[in-house]
C-alpha positions, 0 to 999 in steps of 0.5 A: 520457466516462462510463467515463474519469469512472468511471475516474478516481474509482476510482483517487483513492479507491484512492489514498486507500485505499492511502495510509491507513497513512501515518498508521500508518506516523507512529505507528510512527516515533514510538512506535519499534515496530511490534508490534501491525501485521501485516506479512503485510497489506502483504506482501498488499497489495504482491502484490495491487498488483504484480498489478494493475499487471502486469494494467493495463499489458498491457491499457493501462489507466492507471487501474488501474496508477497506483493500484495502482502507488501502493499497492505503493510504500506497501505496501513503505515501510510493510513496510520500516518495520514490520521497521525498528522490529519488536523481536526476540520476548520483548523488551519 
């Protein structure tokens, strides 16, 4: 009981972990430009996540691939969205 409680607050606080660039992804949008983030942290991000899914489903455990597959699908919305909005070098 005390493992699947452990468990569980783990995946919500890494849930709420990967879903904290929502609000960078908002800015983005409304500024049109995404020159100040870094795409190789979520690239990152994306490779940690896959990783940890991959990792949980061959050990079953839901509570490492449920979060870790929600950060990999934030992390590549984010990453489409900082290259939708990314201008070319030396364009203000």
């Amino acid at each position: 009981m005390l493992t699947e409680t452990i468990g569980i607050l783990a995946s919500f606080f890494s849930i709420l972990m990967f879903a904290s660039p929502i609000a960078q992804i908002r800015e983005i949008i409304e500024d049109k430009t995404s020159h100040r983030v870094s795409p190789l942290l979520y690239g990152m991000m994306i490779i940690n996540c896959v990783f940890w899914v991959v990792y949980g489903f061959r050990i079953n455990n839901i509570y490492i691939m449920t979060p870790n597959s929600v950060g990999a699908l934030i992390g590549a919305i984010t990453l489409f969205i900082i290259y939708k909005y990314r201008k070319p070098s030396g364009i203000d």
